[in-house]
C-alpha positions in Angstrom: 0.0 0.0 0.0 1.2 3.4 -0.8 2.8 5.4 2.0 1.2 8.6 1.7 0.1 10.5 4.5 -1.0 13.8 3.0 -3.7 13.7 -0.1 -4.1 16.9 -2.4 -7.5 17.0 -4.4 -8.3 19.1 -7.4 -11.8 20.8 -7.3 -13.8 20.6 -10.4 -14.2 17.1 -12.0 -12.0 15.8 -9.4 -14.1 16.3 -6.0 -17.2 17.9 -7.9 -19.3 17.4 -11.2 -19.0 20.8 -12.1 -19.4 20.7 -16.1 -23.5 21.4 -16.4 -23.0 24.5 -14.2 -19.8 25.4 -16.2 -21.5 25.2 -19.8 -24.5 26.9 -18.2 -23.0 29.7 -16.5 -21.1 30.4 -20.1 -24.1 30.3 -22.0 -25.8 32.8 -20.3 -21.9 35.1 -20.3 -22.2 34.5 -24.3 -25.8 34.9 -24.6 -25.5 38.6 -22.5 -21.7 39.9 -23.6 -20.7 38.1 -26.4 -22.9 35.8 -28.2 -20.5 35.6 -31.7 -17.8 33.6 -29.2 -20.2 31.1 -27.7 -18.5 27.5 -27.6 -20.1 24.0 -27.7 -19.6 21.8 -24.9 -16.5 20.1 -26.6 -14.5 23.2 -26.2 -16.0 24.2 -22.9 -15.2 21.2 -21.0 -12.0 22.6 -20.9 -12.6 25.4 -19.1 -12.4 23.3 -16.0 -9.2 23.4 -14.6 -7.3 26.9 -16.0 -8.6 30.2 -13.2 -10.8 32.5 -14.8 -8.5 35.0 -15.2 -7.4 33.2 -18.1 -10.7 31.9 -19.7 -12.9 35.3 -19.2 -10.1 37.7 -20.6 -10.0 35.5 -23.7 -13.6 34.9 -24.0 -15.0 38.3 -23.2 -11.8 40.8 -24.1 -14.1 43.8 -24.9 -15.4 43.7 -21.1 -13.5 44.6 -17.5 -12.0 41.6 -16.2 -13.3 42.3 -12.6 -17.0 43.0 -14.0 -17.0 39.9 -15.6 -15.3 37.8 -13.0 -18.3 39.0 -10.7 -21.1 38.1 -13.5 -19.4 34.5 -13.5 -20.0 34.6 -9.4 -23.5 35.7 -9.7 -24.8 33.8 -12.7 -23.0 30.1 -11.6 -24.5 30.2 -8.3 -27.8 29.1 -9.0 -26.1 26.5 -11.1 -24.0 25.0 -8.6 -27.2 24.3 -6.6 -29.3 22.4 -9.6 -26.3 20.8 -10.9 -22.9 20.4 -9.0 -22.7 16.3 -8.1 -20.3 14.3 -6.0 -19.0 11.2 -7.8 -20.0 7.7 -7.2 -18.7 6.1 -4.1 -16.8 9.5 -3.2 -18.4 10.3 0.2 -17.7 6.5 1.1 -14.2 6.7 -0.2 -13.3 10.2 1.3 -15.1 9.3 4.5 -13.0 5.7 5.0 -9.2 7.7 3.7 -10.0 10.4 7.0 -10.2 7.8 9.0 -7.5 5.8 8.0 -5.5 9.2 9.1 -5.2 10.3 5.4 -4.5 14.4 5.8 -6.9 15.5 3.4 -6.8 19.1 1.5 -7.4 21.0 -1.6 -5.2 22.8 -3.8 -7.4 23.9 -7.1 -7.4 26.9 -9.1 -11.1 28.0 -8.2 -11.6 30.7 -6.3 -11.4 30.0 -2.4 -14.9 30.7 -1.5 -16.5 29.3 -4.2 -14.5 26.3 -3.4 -15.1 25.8 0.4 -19.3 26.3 -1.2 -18.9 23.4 -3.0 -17.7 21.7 0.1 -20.5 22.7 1.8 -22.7 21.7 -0.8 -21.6 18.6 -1.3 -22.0 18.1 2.8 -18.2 17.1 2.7 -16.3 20.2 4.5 -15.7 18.3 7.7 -13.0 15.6 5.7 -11.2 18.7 4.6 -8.4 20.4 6.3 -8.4 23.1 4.5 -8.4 24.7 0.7 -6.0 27.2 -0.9 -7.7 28.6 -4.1 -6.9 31.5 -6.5 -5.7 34.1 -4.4 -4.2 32.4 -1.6 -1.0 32.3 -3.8 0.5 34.5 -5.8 0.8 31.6 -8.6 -1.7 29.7 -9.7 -1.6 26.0 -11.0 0.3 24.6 -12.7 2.8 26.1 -10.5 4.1 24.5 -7.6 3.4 27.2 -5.2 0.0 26.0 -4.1 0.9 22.0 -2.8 4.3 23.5 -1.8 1.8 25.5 1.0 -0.1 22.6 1.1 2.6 20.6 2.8 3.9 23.5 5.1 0.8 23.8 6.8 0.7 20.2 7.1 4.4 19.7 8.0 4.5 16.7 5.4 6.9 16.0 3.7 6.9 15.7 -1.1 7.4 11.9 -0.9 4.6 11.5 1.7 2.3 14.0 -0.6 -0.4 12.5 -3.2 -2.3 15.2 -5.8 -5.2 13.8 -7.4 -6.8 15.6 -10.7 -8.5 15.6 -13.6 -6.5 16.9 -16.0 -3.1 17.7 -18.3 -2.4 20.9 -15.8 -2.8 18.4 -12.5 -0.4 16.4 -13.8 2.1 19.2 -14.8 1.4 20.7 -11.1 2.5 17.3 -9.5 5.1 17.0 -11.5 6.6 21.0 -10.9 6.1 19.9 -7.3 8.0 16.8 -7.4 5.1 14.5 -5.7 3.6 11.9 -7.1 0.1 11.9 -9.3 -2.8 10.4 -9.4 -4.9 11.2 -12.7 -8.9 10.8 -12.5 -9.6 9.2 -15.9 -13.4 9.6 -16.0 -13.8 12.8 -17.4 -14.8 13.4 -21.5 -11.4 15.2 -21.4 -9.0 14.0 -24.2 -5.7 13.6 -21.5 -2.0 13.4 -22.5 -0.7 12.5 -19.5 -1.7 9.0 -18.7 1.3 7.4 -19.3 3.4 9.6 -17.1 1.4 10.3 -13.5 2.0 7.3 -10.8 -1.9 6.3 -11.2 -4.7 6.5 -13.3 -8.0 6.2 -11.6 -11.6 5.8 -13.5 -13.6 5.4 -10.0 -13.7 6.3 -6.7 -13.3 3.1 -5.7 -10.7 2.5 -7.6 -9.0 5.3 -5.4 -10.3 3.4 -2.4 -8.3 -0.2 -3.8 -5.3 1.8 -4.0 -5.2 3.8 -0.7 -7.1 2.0 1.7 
């Protein structure tokens, strides 16, 4: 079994479905300040993972990052509450690694309070120790700078750190932060990376075999 005692989670489509509210929030930003740059779901399934601050610049460049940033708050919230999902067997899984003594975090490049809402939402804040989002560091992923906080809060140690995503940038996080990788493979995401992390993962249980 591996000897890990700190695990690192990505946020959306790692701990959370977050794609419907992602391609609905968008629609509505295209429908009201851009409509000639709206994207199918193809393209817009990869806006999970890069920070908005690289997504809504490109996307909307005739508009104030800061105003838009705040229409993306306002209009996704509703949307998080009619569509953001846990996985299967994730509670069970996430539940069982905490009490195993797993140290359990998140390191994501959503925005902090959104992220500790989805927490909430999904009724599993309690498992977490904490979550550093965009704006808790000066870099955002895939930079080290975020896991490297991770573990000094935790006192742990790279060789006893796990980071778990869902895409080509976790990966290429892990590996600027010299820990190992575990790549969530269940995604419609077209990934590059599977031959390189430590694990790739298509379940939560999956997770569970190797961890527990």
């Amino acid at each position: 079994m591996p000897k890990y005692k700190v695990i690192l989670f990505d946020m959306d489509g790692t701990i959370a479905y977050t794609d419907e509210m992602i391609f609905h929030t968008f629609y509505d930003l295209y429908d009201l300040y851009n409509p000639s740059a709206r994207k199918e779901k193809d393209q817009l399934i990869y806006f999970s993972g890069p920070p908005l601050s690289k997504t809504l610049p490109v996307e909307f460049p005739n508009q104030d990052f800061n105003f838009m940033y705040n229409e993306f708050i306002r209009i996704s919230k509703p949307y998080y509450d009619l569509y953001v999902t846990p996985f299967e067997d994730e509670i069970e899984v996430l539940t069982k690694l905490k009490e195993k003594g797993y140290k359990l975090a998140v390191v994501t490049n959503k925005g902090h309070d959104m992220a500790e809402y989805v927490l909430r939402l999904l009724k599993i804040d309690h498992l977490f120790e904490f979550v550093i989002g965009n704006g808790d560091t000066k870099n955002n992923k895939p930079h080290p700078e975020g896991i490297e906080l991770a573990l000094s809060r935790l006192n742990a140690s790279k060789e006893e750190c796990l980071y778990v995503g869902d895409n080509d940038i976790d990966y290429e996080t892990a590996a600027n932060a010299n820990v190992d990788s575990m790549i969530c493979a269940w995604g419609p995401r077209m990934l590059n990376v599977l031959s390189k992390c430590n694990y790739v993962i298509h379940s939560y249980k999956e997770m569970g075999d190797i961890l527990l």
